[in-house]
N, C-alpha and C positions, 0 to 999 in steps of 0.2 A: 786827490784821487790817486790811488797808489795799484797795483798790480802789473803785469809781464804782457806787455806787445813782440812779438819777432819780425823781424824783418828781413828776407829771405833777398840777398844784394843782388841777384839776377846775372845780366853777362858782364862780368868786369872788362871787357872793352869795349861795354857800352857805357852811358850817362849815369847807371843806377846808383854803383856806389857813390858818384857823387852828389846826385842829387838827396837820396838818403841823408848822407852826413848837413848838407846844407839845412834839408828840413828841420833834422833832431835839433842844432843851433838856433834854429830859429824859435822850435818848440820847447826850449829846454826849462823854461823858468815855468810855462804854463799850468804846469802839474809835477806830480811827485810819480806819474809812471817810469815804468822800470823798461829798458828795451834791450832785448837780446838779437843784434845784426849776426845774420849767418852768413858767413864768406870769409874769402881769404884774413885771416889776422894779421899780418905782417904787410902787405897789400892797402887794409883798409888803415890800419896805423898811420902807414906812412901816406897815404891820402889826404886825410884829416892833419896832419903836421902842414902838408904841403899848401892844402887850401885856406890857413891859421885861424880855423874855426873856434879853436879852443874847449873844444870838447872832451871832459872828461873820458875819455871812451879806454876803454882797458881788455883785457885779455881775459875770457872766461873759465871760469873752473868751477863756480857751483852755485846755485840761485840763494845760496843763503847770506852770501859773501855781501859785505857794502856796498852801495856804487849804484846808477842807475845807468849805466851805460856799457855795454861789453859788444864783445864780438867770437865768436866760435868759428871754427871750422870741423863739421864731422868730417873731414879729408882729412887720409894722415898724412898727404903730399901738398906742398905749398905750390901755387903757381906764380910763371913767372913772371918778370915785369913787363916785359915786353912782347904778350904775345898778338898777335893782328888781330884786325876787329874779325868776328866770323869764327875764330878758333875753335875747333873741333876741342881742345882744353877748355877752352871758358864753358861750351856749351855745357860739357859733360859734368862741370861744376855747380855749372847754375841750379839743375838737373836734382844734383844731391838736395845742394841748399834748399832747393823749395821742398823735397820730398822729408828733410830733417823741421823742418819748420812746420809740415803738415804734421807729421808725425806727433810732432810734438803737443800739438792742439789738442791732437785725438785722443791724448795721454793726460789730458786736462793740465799740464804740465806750464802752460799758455792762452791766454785769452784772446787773443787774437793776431792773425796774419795778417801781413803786410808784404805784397810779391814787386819789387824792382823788374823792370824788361827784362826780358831775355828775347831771343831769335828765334822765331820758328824752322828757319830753310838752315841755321846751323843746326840746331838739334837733332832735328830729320837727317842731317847730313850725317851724323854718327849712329845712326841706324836706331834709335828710339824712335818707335811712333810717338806722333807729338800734333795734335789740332792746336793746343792752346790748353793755359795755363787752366783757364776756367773746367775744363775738360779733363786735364792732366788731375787733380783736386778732385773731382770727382768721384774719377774712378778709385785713388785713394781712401776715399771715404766708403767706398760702395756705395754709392746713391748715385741715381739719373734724375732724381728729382731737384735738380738746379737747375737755374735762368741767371741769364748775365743782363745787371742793371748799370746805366750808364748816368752819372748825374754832375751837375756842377750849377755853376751861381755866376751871373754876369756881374759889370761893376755896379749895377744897382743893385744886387741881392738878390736879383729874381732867379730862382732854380728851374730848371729842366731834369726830371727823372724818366727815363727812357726803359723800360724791360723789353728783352727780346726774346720772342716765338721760338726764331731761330736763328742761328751763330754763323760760323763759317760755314758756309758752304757756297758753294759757284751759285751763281743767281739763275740758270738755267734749271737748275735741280732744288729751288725754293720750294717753287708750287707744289713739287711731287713730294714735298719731306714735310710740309705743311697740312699737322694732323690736329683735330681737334685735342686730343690731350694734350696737344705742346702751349695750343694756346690756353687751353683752360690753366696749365699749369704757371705759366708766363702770367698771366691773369691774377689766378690768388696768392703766388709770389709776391709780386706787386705792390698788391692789398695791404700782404703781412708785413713786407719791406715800409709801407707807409705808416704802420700802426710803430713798427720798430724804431720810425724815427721820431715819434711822438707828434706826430703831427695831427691837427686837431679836428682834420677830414681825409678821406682815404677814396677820392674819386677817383675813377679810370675812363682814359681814354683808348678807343683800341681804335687803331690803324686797319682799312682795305688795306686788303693785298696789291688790287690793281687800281688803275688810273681811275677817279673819280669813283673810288668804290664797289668797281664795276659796272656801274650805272646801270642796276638791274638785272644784271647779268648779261647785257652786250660786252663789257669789254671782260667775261671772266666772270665764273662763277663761285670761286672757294668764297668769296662774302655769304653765300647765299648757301650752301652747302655744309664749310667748314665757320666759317668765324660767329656770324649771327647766332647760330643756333647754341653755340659755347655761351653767348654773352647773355642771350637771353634767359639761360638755366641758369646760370650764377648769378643774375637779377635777382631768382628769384628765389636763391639762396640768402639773400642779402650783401651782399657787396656789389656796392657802389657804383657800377658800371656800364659803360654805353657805348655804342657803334657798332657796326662799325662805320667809322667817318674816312673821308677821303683823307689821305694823309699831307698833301698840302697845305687843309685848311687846319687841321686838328693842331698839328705845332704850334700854330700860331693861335688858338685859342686855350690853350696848356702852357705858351709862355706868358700868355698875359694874366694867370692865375684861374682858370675855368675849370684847368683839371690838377691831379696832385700828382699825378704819375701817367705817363703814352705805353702802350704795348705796340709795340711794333712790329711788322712779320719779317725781318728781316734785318741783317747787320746795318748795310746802309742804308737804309731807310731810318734806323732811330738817329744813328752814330753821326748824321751828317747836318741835321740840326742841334745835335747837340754840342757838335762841337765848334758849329760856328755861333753856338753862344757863349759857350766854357770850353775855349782850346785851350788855354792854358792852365785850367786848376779840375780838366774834366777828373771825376772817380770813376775806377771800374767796382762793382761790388759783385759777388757773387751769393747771388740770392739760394739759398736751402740748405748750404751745407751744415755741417752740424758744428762748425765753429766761424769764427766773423773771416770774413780773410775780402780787402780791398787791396788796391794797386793805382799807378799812375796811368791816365788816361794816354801814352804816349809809349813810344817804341825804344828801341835801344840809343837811336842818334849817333852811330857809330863817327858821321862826319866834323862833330863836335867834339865827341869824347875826348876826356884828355886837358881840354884846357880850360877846365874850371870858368867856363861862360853858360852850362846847364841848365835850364829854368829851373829851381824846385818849387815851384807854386802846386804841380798837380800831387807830388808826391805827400808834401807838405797838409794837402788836402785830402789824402789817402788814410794820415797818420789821424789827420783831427776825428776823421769819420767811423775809425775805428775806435779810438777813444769816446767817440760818443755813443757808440753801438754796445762797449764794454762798460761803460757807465749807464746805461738802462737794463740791461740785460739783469747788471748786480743788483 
């Protein structure tokens, strides 16, 4: 399989670029895809030296050129080696890179993205509004029709696919932001997310919002109001779908293989089973946009950075899922 992944290196004083380069080494025999890293070139060079990965990785000048492995910077300014974790420079870097790497998708120029950490509280700090990457993609795209999927695979194989309702937000202000078309759309994302990955059933589970479902409406009523009534019209549309269930019991009848995918009404609520089944190789995907684009289920790690001790199992996991997503799509 041959065609063009990017990969958008995130905060360089965080884990990204090295986790990155560990992956592509690990991935490098597995296919004939092409990958263009966007970030510092002088920076990632000398990482890759440092970590003796052995990676052909080279300096970009044009997609027609030999080689499967480059790096670009649309900055005409290099950063420097040394700057702290947090840097109001990193941020503003990372920033570009994802926005040349989006770009680039949109230009068909690329088949899919791949986003390394960046910081949220340094980006904000340079005065960009900034919720998250999944957010940031978006609005690049023009489309509000996304949902963030959260998926990964324990060491027996068994997967957790998690879609979410709703993303960041303070868990006080869930219920109020908590509208039937977020879930109808979280919903048949899901669905499409499930057919996308060729899977041979495309079952959903969908999470109460509250404890035990609401239990008829004593503890809450958005089951009975907002969620039900979503789930029950896209029944009877044909997709696959059912609850809503208490969301205690439902994880654990979706890890044991009963459902194919959870919608969940809330970040923590999907995020916290999933990652105590796949903390180390979770994917983030973001489901609608009009080009593929995953990420490493994990944060910058600024406390690590630096000394090439970085898990790249999640990243690693980022890059496979994309290539599988580019390889049915083709």
């Amino acid at each position: 399989m041959s065609g063009w992944i990017a990969i958008a290196l995130g905060d360089v004083t965080g884990v990204g670029p090295e986790v990155t380069l560990k992956a592509l080494a690990a991935e490098a025999d597995a296919d004939e895809m092409r990958y263009l890293l966007i970030g510092d070139v002088q920076l990632t060079l000398s990482l890759e030296r440092r970590l003796g990965l052995g990676l052909p990785l080279k300096s970009f000048s044009s997609m027609t050129e030999p080689g499967r492995f480059f790096v670009h910077n649309p900055m005409s300014d290099t950063l420097a080696s040394d700057l702290p974790p947090g840097s109001p420079t990193a941020a503003r870097a990372a920033i570009a890179w994802l926005t040349d790497g989006a770009q680039r998708c949109l230009r068909n120029e690329i088949e899919a993205l791949v986003t390394a950490p960046v910081n949220k509280e340094a980006i904000m700090r340079t005065g960009q509004p900034f919720v998250g990457q999944t957010e940031f993609l978006s609005d690049l795209a023009s489309t509000r029709r996304t949902a963030m999927m959260l998926l990964g695979q324990d060491d027996r194989g068994r997967w957790l696919r998690v879609a979410l309702a709703t993303t960041h937000l303070p868990l006080k202000l869930v219920a109020a932001h908590l509208r039937r078309e977020n879930v109808q759309l979280a919903i048949e994302l899901a669905a499409q997310a499930c057919h996308d990955l060729g899977l041979p059933r495309q079952r959903l589970g969908v999470c109460g919002l509250n404890p035990h479902a609401g239990e008829g409406g004593e503890f809450g009523d958005e089951e009975i109001t907002v969620i039900r009534p979503v789930v029950e019209s896209l029944k009877k549309q044909g997709i696959d779908v059912r609850g809503p269930f208490p969301a205690d019991t439902l994880f654990h009848h979706a890890y044991r293989g009963d459902y194919d995918a959870v919608v969940a009404m809330y970040h923590d609520q999907g995020l916290a089973p999933l990652k105590m089944v796949a903390f180390e190789n979770g994917i983030n995907w973001t489901l609608g946009l009009p080009f593929i684009r995953t990420s490493p289920d994990h944060g910058t790690a600024y406390d690590i950075a630096g000394q090439g001790k970085a898990d790249a199992s999640s990243m690693r996991a980022a890059i496979r899922l994309a290539k599988q997503l580019v390889r049915r799509r083709n």
